[in-house]
LUMDOFI-950794 format. One record per residue (C-alpha): residue number from 0; residue in three letters; chain; x, y, z. Coordinates in nm, 4 decimals. Each point is the difference from the previous one (the first is absolute). Layout:
! LUMDOFI-950794
   n res chain        u        v        w
 NUM ala     A        X        Y        Z
...
This chain:
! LUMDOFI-950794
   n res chain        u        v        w
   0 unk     A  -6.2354   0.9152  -0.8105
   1 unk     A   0.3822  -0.0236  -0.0445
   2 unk     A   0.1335  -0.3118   0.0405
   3 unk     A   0.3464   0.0290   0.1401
   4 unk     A   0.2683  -0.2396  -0.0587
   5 unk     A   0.1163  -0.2370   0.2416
   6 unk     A   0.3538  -0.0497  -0.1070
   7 unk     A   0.3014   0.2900   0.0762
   8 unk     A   0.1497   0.1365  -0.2251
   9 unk     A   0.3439  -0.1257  -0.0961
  10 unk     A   0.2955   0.2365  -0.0514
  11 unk     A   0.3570  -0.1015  -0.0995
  12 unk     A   0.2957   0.2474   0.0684
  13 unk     A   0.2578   0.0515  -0.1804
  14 unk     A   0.2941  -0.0354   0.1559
  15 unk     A   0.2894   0.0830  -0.2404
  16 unk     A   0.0291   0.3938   0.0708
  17 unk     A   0.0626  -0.1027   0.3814
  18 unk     A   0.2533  -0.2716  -0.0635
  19 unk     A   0.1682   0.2751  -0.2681
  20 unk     A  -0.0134   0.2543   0.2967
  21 unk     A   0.1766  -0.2846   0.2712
  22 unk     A   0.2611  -0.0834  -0.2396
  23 unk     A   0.0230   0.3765  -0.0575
  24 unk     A   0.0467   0.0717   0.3593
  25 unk     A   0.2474  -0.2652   0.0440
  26 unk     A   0.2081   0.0736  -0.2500
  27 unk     A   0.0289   0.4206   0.1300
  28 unk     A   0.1138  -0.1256   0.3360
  29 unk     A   0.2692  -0.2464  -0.1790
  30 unk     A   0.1197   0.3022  -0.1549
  31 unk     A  -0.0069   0.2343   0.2885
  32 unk     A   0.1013  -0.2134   0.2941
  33 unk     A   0.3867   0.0609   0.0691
  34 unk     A   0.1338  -0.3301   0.0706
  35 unk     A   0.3910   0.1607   0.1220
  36 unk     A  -0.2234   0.1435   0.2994
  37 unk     A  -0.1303  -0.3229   0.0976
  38 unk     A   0.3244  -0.0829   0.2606
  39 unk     A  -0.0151   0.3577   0.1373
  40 unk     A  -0.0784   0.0703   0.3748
  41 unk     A  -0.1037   0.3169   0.1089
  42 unk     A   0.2422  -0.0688   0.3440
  43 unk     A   0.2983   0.0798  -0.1911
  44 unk     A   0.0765   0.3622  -0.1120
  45 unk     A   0.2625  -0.0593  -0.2519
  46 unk     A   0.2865   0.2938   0.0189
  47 unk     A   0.0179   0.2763  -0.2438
  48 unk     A   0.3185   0.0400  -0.2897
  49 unk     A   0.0252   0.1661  -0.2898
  50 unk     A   0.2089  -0.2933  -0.1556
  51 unk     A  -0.3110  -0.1735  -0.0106
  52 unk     A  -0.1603  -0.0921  -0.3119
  53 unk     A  -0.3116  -0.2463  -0.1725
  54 unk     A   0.0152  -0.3611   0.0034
  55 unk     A   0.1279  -0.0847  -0.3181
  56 unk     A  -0.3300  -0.2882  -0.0265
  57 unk     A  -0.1093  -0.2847   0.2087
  58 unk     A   0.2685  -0.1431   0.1922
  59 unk     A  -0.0238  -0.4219  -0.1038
  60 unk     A  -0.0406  -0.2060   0.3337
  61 unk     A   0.0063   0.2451   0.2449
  62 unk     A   0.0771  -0.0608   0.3765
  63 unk     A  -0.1343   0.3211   0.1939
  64 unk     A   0.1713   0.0389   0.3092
  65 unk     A  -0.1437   0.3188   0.1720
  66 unk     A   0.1782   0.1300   0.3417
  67 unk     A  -0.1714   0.2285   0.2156
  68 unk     A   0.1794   0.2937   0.2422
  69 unk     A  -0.0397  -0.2806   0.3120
  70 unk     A   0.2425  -0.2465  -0.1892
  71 unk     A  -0.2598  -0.2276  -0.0719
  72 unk     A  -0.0402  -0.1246  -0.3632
  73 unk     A  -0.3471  -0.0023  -0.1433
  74 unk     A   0.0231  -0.3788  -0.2372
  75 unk     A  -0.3117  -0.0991  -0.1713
  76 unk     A  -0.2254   0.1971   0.2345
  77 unk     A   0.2066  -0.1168   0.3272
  78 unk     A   0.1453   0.1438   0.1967
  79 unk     A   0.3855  -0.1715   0.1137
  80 unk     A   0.2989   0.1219   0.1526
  81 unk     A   0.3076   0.0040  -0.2120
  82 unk     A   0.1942  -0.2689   0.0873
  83 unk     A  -0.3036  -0.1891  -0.0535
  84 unk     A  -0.0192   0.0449  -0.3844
  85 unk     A   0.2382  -0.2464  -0.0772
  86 unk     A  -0.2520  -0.2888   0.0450
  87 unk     A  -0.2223   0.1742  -0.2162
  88 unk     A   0.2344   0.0243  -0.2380
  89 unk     A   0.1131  -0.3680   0.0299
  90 unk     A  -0.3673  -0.0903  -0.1328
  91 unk     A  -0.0041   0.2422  -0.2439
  92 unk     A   0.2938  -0.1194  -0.1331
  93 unk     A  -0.0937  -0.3682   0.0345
  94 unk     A  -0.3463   0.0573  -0.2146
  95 unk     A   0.1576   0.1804  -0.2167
  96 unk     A   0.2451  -0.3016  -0.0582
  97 unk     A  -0.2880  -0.2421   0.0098
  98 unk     A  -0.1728   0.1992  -0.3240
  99 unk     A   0.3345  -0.0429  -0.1545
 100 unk     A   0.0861   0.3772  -0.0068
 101 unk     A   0.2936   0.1482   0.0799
 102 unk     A   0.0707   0.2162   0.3671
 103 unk     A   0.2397   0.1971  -0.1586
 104 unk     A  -0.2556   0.1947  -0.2794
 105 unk     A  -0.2432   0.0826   0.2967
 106 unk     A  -0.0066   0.3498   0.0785
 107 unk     A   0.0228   0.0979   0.3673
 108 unk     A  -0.1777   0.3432   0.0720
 109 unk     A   0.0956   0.1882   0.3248
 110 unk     A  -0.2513   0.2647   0.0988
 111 unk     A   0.1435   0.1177   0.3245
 112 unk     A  -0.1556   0.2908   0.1735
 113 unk     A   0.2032   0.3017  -0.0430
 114 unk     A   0.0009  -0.0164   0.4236
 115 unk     A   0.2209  -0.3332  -0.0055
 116 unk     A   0.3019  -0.0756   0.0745
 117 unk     A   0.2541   0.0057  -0.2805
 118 unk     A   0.1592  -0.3416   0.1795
 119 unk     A  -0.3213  -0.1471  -0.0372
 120 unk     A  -0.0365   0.0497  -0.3491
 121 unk     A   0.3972  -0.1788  -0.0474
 122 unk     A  -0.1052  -0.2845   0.2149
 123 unk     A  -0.3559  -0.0826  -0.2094
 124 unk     A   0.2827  -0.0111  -0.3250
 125 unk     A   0.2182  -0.2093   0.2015
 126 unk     A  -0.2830  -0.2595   0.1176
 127 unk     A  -0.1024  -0.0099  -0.4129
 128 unk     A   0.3379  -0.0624  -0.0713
 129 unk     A   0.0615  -0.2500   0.1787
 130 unk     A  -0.3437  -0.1880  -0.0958
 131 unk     A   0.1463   0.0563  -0.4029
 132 unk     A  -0.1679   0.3153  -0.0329
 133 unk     A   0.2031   0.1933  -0.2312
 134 unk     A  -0.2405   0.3165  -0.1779
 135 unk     A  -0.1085   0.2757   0.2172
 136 unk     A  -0.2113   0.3006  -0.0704
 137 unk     A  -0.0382   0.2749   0.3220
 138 unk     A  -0.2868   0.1867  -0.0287
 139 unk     A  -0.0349   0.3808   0.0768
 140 unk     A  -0.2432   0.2915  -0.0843
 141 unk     A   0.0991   0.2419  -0.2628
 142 unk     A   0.0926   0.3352   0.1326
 143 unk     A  -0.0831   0.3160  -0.2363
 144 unk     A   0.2543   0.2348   0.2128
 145 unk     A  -0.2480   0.2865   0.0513
């Protein structure tokens, strides 16, 4: 009779290939993930021009101030009436101070929904301005004039 061993069987498992495959993986979604996107909301419907063209490449220091067809402005996932944004700004400015950079090289971005009022739009400006805002880009969706 067969005498069976009483002790299992070890086995070791190489785990290189998966950690190769996970670093793999990471790095593809680095690459693919669009980072300009990021401070989008879907709530604004930016209006359509022809003058329109590509960001030139990442705006440094970016303040994304998005303002939706009800006059509201959409900051850092907020939602905040206009007059309001000045506070906001006040800290903004103040950290910005406090890490020793300059307000003046941030980069204000205005998405305002293509629905808003035009006045609106001057008075977000105005509020930056005021808070030492000086660099502006307004956002709007490339029109292909079909």
């Amino acid at each position: 009779m067969a005498k069976r061993s009483s002790q299992a069987a070890s086995t070791d498992i190489d785990m290189t290939p998966m950690i190769d495959m996970t670093f793999q993986l990471i790095t593809f979604f680095m690459f693919v993930m669009n980072f300009s996107e990021a401070e989008q909301d879907d709530r604004i419907q930016l209006p359509l021009s022809q003058l329109a063209k590509p960001v030139d490449g990442p705006v440094e220091k970016p303040i994304t101030l998005q303002l939706t067809s009800e006059g509201s402005v959409i900051y850092a996932g907020e939602l905040i009436g206009v007059h309001d944004i000045a506070g906001y700004l006040e800290r903004e400015k103040s950290f910005m101070l406090d890490s020793g950079k300059d307000p003046n090289t941030a980069t204000v971005i205005v998405r305002a929904d293509g629905r808003a009022k035009t006045g609106e739009v001057q008075e977000i400006i105005k509020i930056c301005q005021q808070k030492g805002f000086e660099k502006f880009a307004l956002r709007a969706q490339y029109d292909e004039g079909r």
